[in-house]
mmCIF file as gemmi writes it, N, C-alpha and C atoms, coordinates in Angstrom:
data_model
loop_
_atom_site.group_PDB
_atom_site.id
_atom_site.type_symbol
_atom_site.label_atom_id
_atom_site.label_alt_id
_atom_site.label_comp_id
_atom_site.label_asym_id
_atom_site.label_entity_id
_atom_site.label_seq_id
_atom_site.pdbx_PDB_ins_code
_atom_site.Cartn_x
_atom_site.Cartn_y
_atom_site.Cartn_z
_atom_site.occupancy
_atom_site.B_iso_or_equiv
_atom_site.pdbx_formal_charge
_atom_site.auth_seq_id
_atom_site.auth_asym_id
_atom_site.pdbx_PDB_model_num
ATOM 1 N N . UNK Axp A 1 ? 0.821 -1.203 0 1 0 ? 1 A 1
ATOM 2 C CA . UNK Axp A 1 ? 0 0 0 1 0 ? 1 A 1
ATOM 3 C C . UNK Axp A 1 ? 0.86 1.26 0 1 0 ? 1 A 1
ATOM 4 N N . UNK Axp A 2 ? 1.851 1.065 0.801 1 0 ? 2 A 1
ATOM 5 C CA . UNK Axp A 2 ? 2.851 1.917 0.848 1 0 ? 2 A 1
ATOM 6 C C . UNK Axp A 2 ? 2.258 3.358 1.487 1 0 ? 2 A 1
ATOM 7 N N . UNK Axp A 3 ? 2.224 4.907 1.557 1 0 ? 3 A 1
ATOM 8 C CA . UNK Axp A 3 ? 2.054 6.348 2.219 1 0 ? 3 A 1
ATOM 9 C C . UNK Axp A 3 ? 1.389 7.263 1.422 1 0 ? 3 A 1
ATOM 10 N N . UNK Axp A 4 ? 0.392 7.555 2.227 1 0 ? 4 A 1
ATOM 11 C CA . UNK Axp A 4 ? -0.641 8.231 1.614 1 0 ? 4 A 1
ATOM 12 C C . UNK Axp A 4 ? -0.196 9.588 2.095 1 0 ? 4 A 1
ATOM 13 N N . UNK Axp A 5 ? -0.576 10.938 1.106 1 0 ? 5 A 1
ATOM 14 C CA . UNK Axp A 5 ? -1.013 11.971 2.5 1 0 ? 5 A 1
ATOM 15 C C . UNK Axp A 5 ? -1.752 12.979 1.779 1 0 ? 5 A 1
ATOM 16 N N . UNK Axp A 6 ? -2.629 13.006 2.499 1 0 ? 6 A 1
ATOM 17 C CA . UNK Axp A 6 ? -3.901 13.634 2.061 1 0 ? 6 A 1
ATOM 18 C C . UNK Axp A 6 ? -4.158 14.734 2.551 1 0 ? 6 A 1
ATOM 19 N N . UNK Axp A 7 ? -4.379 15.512 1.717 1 0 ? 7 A 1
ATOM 20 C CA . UNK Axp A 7 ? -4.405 17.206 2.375 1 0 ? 7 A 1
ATOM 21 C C . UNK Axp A 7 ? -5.493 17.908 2.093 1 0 ? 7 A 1
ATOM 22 N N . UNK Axp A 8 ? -6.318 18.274 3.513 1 0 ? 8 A 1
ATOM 23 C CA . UNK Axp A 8 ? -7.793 18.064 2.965 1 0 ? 8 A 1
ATOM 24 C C . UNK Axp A 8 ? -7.554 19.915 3.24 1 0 ? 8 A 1
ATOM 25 N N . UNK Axp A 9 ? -8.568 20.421 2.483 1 0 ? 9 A 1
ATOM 26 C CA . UNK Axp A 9 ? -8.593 21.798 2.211 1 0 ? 9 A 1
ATOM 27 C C . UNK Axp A 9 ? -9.648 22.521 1.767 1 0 ? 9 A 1
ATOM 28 N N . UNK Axp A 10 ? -10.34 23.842 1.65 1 0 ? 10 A 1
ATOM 29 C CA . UNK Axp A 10 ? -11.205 24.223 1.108 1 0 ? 10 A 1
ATOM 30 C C . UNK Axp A 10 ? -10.954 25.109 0.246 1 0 ? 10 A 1
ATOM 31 N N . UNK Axp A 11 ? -11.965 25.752 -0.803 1 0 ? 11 A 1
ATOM 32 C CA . UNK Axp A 11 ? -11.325 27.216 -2.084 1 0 ? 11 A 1
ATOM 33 C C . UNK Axp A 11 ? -11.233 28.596 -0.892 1 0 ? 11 A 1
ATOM 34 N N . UNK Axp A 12 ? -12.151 28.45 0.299 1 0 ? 12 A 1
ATOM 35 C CA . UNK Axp A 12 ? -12.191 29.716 0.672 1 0 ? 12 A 1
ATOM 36 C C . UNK Axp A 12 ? -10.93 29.746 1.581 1 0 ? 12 A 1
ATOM 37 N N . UNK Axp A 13 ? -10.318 29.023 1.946 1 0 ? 13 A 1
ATOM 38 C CA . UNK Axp A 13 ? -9.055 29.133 3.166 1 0 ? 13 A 1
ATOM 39 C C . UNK Axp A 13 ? -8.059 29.613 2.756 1 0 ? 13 A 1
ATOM 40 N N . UNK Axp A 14 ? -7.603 30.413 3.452 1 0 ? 14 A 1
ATOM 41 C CA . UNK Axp A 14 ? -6.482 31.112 3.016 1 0 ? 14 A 1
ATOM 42 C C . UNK Axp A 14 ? -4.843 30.607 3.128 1 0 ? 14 A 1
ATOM 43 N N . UNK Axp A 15 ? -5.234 29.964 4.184 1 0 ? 15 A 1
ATOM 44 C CA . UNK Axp A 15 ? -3.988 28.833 5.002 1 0 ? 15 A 1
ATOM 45 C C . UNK Axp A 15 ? -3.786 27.764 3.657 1 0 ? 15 A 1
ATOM 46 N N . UNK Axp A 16 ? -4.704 27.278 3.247 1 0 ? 16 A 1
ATOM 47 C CA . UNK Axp A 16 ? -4.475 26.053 2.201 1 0 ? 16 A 1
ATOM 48 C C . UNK Axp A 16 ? -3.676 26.545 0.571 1 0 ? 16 A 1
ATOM 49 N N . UNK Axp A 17 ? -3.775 27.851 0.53 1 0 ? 17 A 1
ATOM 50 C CA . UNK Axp A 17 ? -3.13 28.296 -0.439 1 0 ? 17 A 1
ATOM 51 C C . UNK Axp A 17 ? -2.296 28.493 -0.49 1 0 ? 17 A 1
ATOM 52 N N . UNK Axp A 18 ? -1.463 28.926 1.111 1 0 ? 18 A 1
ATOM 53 C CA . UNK Axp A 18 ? -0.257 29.067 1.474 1 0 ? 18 A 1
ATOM 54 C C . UNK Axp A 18 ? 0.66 27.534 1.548 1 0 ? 18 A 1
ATOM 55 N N . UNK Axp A 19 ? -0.544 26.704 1.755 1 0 ? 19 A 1
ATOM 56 C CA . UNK Axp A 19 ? 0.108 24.517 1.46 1 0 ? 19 A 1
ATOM 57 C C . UNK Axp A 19 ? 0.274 24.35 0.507 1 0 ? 19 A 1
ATOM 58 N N . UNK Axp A 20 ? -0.497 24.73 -0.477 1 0 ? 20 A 1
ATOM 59 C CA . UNK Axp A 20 ? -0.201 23.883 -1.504 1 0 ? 20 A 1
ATOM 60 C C . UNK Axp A 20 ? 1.141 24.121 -1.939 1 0 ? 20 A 1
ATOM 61 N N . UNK Axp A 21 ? 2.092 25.453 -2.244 1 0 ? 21 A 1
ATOM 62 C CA . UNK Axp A 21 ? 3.132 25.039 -3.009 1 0 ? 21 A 1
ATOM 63 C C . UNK Axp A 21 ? 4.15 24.056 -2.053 1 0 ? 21 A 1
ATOM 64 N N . UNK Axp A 22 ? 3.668 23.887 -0.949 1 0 ? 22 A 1
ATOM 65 C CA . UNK Axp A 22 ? 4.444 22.895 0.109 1 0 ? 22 A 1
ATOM 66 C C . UNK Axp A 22 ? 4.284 21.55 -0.35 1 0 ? 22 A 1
ATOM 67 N N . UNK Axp A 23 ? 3.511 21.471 -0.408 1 0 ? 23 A 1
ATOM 68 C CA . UNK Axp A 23 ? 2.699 20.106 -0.981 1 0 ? 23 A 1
ATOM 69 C C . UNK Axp A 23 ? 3.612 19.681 -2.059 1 0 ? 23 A 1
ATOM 70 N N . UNK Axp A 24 ? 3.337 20.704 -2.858 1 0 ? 24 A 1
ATOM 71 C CA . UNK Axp A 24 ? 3.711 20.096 -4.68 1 0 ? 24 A 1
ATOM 72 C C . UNK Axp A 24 ? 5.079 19.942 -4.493 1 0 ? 24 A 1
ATOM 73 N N . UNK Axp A 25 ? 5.854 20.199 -3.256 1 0 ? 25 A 1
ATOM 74 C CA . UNK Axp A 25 ? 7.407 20.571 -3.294 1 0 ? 25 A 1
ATOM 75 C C . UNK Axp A 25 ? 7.779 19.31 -2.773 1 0 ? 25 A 1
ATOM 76 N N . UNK Axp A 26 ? 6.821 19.228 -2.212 1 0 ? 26 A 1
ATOM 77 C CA . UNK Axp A 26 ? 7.276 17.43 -1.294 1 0 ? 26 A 1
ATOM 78 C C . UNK Axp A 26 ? 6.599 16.051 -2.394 1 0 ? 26 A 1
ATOM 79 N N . UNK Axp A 27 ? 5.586 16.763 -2.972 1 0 ? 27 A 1
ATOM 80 C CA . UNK Axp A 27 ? 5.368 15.473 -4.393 1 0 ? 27 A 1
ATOM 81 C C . UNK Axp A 27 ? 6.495 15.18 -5.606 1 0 ? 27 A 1
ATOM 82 N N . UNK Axp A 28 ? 7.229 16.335 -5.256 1 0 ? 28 A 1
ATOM 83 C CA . UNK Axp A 28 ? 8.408 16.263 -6.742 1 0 ? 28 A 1
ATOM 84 C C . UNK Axp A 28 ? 9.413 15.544 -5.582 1 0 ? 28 A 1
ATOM 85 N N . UNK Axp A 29 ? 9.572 15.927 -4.469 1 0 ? 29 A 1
ATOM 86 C CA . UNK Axp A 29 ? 11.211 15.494 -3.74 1 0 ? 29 A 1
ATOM 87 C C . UNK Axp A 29 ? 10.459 13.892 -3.34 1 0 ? 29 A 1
ATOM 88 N N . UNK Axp A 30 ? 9.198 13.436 -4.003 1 0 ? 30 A 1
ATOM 89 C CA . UNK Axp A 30 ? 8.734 11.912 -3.056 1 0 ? 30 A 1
ATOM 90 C C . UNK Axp A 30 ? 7.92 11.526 -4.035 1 0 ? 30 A 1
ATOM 91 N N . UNK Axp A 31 ? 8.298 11.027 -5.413 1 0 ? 31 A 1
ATOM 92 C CA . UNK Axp A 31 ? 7.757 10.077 -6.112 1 0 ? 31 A 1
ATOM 93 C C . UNK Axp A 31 ? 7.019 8.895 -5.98 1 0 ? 31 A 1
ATOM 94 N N . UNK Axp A 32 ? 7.321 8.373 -4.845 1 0 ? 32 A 1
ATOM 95 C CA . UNK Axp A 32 ? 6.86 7.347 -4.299 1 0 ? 32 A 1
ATOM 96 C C . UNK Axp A 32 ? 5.599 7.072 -3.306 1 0 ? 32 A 1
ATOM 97 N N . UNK Axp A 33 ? 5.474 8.47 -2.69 1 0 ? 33 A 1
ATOM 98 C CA . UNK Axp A 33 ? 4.272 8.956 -1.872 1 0 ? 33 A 1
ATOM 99 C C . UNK Axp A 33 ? 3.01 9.217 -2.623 1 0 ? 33 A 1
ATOM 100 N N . UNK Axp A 34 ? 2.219 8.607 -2.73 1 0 ? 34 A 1
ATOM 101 C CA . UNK Axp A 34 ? 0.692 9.194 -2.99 1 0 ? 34 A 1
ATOM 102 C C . UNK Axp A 34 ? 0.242 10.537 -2.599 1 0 ? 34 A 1
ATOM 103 N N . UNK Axp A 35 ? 0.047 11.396 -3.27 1 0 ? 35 A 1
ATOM 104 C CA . UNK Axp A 35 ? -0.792 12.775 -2.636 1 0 ? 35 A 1
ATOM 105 C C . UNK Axp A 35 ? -2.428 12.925 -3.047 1 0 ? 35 A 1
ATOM 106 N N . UNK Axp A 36 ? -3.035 13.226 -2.14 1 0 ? 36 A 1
ATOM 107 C CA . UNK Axp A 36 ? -4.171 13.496 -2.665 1 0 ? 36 A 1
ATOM 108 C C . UNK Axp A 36 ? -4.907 14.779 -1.908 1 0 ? 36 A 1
ATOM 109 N N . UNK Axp A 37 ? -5.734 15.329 -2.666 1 0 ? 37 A 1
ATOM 110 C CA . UNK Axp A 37 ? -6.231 16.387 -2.422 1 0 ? 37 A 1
ATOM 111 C C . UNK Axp A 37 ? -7.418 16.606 -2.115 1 0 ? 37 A 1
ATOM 112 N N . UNK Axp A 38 ? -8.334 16.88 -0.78 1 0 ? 38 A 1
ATOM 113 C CA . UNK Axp A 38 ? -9.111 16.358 -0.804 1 0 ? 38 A 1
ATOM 114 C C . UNK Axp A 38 ? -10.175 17.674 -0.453 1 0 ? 38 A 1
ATOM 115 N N . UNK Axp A 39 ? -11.353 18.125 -1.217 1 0 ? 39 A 1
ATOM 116 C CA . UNK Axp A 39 ? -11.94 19.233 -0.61 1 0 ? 39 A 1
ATOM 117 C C . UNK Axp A 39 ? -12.972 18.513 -0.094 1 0 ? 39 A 1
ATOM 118 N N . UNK Axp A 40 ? -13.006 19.721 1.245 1 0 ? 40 A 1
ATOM 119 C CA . UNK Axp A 40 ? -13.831 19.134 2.317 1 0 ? 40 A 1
ATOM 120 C C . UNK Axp A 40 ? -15.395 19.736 2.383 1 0 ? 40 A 1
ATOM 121 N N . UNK Axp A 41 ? -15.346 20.614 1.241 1 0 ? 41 A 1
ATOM 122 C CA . UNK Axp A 41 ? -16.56 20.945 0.779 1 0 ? 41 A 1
ATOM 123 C C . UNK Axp A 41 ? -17.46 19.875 0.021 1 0 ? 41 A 1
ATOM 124 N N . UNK Axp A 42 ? -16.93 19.571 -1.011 1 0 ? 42 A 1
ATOM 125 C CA . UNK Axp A 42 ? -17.048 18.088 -1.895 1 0 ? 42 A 1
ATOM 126 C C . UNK Axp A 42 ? -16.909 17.336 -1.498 1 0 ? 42 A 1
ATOM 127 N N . UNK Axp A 43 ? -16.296 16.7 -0.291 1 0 ? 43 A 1
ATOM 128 C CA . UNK Axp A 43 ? -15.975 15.451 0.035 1 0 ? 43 A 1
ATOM 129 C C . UNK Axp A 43 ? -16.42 15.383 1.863 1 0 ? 43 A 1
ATOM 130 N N . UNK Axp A 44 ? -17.482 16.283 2.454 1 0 ? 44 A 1
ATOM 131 C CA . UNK Axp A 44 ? -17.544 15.746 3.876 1 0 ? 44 A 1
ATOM 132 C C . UNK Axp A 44 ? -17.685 14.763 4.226 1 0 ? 44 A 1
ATOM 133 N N . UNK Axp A 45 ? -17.991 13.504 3.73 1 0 ? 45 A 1
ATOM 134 C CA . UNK Axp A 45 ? -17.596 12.04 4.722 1 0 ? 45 A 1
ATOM 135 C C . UNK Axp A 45 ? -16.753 11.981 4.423 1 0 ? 45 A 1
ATOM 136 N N . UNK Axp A 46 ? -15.035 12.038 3.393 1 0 ? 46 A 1
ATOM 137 C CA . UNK Axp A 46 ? -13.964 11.602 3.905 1 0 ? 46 A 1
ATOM 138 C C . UNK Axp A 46 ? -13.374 12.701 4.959 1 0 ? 46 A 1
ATOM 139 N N . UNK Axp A 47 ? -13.865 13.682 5.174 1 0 ? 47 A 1
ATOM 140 C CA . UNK Axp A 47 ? -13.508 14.501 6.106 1 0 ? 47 A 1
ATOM 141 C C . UNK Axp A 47 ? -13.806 14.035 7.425 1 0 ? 47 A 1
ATOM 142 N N . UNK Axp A 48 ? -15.292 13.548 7.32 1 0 ? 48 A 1
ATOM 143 C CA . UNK Axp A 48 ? -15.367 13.268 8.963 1 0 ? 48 A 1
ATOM 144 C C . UNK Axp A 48 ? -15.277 11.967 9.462 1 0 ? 48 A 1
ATOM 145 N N . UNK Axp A 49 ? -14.391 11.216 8.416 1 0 ? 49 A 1
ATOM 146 C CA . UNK Axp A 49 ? -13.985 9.694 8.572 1 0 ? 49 A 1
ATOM 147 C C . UNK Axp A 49 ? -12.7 10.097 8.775 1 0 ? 49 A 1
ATOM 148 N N . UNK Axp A 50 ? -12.363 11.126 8.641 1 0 ? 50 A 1
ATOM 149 C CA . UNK Axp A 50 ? -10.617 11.008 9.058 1 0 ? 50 A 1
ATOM 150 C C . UNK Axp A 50 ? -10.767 12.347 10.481 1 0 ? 50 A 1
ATOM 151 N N . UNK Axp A 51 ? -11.902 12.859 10.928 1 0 ? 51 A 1
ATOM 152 C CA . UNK Axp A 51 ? -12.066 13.194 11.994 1 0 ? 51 A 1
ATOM 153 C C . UNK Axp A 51 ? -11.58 14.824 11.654 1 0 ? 51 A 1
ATOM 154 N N . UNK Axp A 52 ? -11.705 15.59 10.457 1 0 ? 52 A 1
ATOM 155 C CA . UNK Axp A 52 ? -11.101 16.706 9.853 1 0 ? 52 A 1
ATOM 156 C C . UNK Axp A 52 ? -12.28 17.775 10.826 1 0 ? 52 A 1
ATOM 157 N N . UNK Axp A 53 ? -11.642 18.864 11.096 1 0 ? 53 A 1
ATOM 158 C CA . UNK Axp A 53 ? -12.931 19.934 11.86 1 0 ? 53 A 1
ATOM 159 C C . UNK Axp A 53 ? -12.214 21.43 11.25 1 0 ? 53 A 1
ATOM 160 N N . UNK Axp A 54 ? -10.919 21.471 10.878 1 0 ? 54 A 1
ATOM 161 C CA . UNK Axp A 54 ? -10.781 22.668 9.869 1 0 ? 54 A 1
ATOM 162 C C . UNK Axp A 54 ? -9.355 22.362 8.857 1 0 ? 54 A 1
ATOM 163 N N . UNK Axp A 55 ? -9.269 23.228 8.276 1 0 ? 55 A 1
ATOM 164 C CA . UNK Axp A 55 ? -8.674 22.989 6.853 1 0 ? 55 A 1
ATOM 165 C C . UNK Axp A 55 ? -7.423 24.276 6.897 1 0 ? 55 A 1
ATOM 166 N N . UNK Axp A 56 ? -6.378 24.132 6.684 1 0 ? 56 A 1
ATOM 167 C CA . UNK Axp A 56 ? -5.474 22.835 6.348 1 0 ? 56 A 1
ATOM 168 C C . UNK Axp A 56 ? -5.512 21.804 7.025 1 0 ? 56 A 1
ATOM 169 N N . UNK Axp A 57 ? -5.567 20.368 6.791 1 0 ? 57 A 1
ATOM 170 C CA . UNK Axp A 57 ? -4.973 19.513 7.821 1 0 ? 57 A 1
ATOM 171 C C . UNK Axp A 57 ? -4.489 18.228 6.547 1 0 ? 57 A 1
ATOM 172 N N . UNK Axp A 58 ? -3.245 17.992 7.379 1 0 ? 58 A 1
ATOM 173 C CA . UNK Axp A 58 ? -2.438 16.685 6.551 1 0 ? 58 A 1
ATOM 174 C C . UNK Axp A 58 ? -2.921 15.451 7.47 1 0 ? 58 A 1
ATOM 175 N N . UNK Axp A 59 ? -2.639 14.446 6.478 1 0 ? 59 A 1
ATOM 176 C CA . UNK Axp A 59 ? -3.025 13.162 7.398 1 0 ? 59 A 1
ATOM 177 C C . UNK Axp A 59 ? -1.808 12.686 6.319 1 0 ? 59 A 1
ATOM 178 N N . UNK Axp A 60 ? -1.326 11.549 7.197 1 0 ? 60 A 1
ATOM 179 C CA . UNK Axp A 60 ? -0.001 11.032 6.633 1 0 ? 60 A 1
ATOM 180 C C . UNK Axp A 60 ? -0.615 9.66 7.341 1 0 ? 60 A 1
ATOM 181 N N . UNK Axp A 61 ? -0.335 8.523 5.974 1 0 ? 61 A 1
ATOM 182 C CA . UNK Axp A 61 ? -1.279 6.89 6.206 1 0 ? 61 A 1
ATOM 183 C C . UNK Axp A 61 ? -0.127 6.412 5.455 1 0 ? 61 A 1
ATOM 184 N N . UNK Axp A 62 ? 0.272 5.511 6.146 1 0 ? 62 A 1
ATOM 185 C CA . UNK Axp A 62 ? 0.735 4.562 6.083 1 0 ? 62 A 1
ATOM 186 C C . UNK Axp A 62 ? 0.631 3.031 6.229 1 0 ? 62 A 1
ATOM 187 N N . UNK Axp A 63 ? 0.521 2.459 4.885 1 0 ? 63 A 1
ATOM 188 C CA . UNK Axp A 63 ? -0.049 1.409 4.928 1 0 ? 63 A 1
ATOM 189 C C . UNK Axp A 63 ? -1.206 1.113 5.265 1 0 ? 63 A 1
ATOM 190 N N . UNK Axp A 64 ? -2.254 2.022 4.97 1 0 ? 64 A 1
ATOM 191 C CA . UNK Axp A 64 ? -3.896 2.887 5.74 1 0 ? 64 A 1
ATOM 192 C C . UNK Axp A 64 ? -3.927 3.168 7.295 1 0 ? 64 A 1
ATOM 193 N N . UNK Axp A 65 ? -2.923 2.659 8.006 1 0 ? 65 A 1
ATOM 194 C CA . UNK Axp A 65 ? -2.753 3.471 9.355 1 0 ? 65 A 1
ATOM 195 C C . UNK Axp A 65 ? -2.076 4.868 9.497 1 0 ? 65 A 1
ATOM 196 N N . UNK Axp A 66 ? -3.218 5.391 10.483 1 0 ? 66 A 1
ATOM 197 C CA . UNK Axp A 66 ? -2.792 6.824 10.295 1 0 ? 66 A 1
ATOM 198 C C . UNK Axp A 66 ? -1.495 6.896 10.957 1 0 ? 66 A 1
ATOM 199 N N . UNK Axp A 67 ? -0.444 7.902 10.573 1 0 ? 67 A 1
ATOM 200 C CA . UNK Axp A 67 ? 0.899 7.869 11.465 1 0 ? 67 A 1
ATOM 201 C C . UNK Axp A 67 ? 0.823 9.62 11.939 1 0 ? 67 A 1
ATOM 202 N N . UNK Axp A 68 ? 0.298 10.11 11.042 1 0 ? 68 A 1
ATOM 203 C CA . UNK Axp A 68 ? 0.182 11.515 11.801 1 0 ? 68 A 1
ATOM 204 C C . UNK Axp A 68 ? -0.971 12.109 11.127 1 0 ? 68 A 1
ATOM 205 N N . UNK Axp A 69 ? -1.31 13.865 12.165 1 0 ? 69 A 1
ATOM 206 C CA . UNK Axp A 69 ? -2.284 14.566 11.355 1 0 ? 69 A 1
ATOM 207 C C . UNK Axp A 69 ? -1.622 15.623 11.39 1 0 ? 69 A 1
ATOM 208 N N . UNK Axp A 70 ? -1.561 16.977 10.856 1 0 ? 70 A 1
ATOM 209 C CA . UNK Axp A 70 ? -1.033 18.138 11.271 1 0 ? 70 A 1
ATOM 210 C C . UNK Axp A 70 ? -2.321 18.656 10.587 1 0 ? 70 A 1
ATOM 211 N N . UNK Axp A 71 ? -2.992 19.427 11.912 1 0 ? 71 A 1
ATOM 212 C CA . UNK Axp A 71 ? -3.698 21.126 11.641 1 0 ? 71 A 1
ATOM 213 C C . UNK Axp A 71 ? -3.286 22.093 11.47 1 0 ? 71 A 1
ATOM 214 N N . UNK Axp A 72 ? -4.204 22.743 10.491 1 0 ? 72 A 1
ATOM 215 C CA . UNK Axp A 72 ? -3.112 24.172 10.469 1 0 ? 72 A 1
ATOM 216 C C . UNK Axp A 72 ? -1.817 24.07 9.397 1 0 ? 72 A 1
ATOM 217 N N . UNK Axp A 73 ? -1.369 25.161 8.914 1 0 ? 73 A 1
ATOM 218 C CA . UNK Axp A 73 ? -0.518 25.476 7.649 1 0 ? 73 A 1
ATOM 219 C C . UNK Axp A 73 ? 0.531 24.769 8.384 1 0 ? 73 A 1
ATOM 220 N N . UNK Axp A 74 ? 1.353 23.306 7.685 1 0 ? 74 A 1
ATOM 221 C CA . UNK Axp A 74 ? 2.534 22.898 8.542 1 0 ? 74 A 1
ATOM 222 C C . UNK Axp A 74 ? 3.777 22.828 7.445 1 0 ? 74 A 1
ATOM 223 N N . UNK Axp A 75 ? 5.04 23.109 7.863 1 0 ? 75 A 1
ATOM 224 C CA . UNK Axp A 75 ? 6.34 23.171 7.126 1 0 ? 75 A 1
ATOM 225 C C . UNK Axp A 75 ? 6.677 21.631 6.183 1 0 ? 75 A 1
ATOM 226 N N . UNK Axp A 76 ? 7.671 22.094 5.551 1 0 ? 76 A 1
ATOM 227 C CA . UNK Axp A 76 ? 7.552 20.497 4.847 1 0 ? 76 A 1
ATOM 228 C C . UNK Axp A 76 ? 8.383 19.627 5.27 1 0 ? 76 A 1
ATOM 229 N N . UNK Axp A 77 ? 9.325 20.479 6.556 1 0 ? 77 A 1
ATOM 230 C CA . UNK Axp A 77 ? 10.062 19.826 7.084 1 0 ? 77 A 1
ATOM 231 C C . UNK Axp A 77 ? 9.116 18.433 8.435 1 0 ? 77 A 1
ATOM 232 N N . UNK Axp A 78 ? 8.204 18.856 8.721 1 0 ? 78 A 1
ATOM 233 C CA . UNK Axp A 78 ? 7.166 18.344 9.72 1 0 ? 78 A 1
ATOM 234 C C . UNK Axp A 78 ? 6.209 17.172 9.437 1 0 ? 78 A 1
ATOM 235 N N . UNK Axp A 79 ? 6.17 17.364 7.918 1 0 ? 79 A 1
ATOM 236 C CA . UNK Axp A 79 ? 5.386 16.48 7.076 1 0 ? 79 A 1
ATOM 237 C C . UNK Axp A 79 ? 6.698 15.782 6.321 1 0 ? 79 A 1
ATOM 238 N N . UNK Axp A 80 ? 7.557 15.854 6.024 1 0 ? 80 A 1
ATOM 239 C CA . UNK Axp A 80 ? 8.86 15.264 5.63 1 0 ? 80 A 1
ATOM 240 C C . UNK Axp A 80 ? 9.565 13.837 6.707 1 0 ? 80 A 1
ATOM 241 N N . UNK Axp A 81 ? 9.423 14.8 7.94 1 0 ? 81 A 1
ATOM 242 C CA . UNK Axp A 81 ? 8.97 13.854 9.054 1 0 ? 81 A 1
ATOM 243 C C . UNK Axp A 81 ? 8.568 12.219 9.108 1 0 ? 81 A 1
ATOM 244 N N . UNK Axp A 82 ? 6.99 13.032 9.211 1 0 ? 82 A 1
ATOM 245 C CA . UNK Axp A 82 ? 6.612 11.979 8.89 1 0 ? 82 A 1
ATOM 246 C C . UNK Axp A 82 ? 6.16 11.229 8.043 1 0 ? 82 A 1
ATOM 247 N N . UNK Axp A 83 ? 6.639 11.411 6.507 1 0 ? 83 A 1
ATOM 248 C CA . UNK Axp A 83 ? 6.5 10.243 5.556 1 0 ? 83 A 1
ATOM 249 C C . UNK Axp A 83 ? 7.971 9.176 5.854 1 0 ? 83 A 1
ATOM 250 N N . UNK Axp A 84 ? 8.812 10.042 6.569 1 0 ? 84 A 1
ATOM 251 C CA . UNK Axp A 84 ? 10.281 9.375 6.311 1 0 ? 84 A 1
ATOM 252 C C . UNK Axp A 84 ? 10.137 8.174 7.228 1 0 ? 84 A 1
């Protein structure tokens, strides 16, 4: 199954705009990682199956167990973390 990380987000947040080029920076340095993007407008049951209550938040799955969440705009060093 290998590492998921899913970065759930909305169009109106301002924080999530400031992730994404984080995001895309850690999808080029991690070929191997799955990213997915998930709006929580469009998508509230995977939001409230992964227990999401505001946006930014990363979830980092591994092997479908969760290994972390970070709320809130997080560095890529933090999320680098924990895919490693």
């Amino acid at each position: 199954m290998g590492t998921t990380v899913k970065d759930f987000h909305a169009e109106w947040c301002g924080p999530c705009k400031q992730q994404d080029p984080i995001i895309e920076d850690l999808e080029e340095k991690h070929p191997d990682v799955e990213f997915e993007k998930v709006d929580v407008d469009d998508n509230p049951e995977e939001a409230q199956k992964y227990g999401v209550r505001s946006v930014p938040t990363i979830v980092v799955e591994k092997d479908g167990e969760i290994v972390e969440k970070f709320i809130g705009l997080t560095q890529a060093n933090e999320i680098e973390a924990a895919i490693a």
